[in-house]
C-alpha positions in Angstrom: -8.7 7.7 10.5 -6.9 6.2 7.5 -3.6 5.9 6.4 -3.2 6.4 2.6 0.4 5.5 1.0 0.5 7.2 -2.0 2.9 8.4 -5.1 1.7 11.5 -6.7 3.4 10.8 -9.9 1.2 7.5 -10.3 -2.0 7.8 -12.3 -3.4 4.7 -10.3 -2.6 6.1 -7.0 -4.0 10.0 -7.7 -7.5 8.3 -8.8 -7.5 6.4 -5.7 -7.1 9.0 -3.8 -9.4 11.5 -5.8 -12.3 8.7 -5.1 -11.1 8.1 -1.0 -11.8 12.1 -1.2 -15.0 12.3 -2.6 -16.1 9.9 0.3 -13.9 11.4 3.3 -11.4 13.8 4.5 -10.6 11.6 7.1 -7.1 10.3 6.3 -3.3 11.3 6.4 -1.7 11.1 3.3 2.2 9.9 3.5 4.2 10.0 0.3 5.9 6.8 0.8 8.5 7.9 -1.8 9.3 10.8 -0.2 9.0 10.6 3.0 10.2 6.6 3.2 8.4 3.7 5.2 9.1 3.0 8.8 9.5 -0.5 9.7 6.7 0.0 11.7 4.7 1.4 9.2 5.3 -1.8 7.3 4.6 -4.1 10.2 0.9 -2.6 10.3 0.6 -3.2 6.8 1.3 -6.5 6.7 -0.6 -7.5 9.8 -3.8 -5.5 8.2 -2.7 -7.1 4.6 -3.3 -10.2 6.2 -2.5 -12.2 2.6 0.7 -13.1 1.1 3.3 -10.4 1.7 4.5 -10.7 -2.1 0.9 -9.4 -3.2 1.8 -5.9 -2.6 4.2 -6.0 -4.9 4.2 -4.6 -8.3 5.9 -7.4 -10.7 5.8 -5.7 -13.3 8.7 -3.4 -12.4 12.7 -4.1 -13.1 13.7 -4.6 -10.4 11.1 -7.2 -9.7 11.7 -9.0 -12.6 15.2 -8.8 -12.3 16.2 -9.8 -8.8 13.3 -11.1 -6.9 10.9 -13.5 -9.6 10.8 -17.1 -8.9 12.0 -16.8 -5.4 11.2 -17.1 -2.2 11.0 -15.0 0.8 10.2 -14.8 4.4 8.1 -11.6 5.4 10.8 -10.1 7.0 12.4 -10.7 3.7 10.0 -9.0 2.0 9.3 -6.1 4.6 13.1 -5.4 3.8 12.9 -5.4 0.2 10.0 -3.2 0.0 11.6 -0.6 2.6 14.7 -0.6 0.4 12.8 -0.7 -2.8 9.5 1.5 -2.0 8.6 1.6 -5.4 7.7 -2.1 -5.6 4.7 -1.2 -3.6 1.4 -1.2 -5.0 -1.0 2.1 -4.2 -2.2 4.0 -3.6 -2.6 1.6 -0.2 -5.5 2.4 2.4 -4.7 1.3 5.6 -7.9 1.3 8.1 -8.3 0.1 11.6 -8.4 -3.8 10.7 -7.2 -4.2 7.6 -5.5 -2.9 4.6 -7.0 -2.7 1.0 -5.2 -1.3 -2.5 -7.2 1.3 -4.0 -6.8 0.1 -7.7 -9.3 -0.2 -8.6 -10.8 2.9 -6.6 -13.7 0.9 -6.3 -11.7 -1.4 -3.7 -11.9 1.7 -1.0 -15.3 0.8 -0.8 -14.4 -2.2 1.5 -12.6 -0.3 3.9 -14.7 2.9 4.5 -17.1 1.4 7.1 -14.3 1.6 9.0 -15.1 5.5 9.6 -18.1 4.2 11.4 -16.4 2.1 14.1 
């Protein structure tokens, strides 16, 4: 079973999730906004992420631009950041069994859905 991190009130993240449904039913969706992101929730993503921590992040936002561009930080760092500042987070986010892929474009949920057959 997936894990999907999704925001509703993203265009990105509903067509993600739209396309993850026309393939499967088999996921629980967490509305990371809401409902927050556990520090172990975060853990797993960054161990299934398995790249740079700072590529789940959307730069394009404020508070991006404003108080993290041009530095550097550790993953804990960023694990921090993101948990304070869940809206820095790319989506929607699919996490599978082994790895972790960001459903934008929805074509990307493609590399994760053999998962289901594991």
């Amino acid at each position: 079973m997936f894990k999907v991190l999704h925001n509703p009130r993203c265009a990105r993240s509903r067509k993600g999730l739209e396309y993850l449904r026309s393939k499967t039913n088999d996921f629980e969706l967490i509305n990371y906004l809401s409902e927050g992101l556990t520090e172990n929730l975060l853990k797993e993503v960054f161990l299934k992420w398995n790249q740079k921590p700072q590529d789940l992040v959307r730069t394009k936002e404020a508070y991006y631009t404003k108080y993290l561009k041009g530095k550097n930080f550790s993953e804990e760092e960023w694990m921090q950041i993101i948990k304070e500042n869940p809206g820095l987070l790319k989506r929607p986010l699919i996490i599978g069994k082994y790895k972790v892929v960001i459903g934008d474009p929805p074509s990307n949920i493609d590399q994760i859905l053999n998962e289901l057959n594991d």
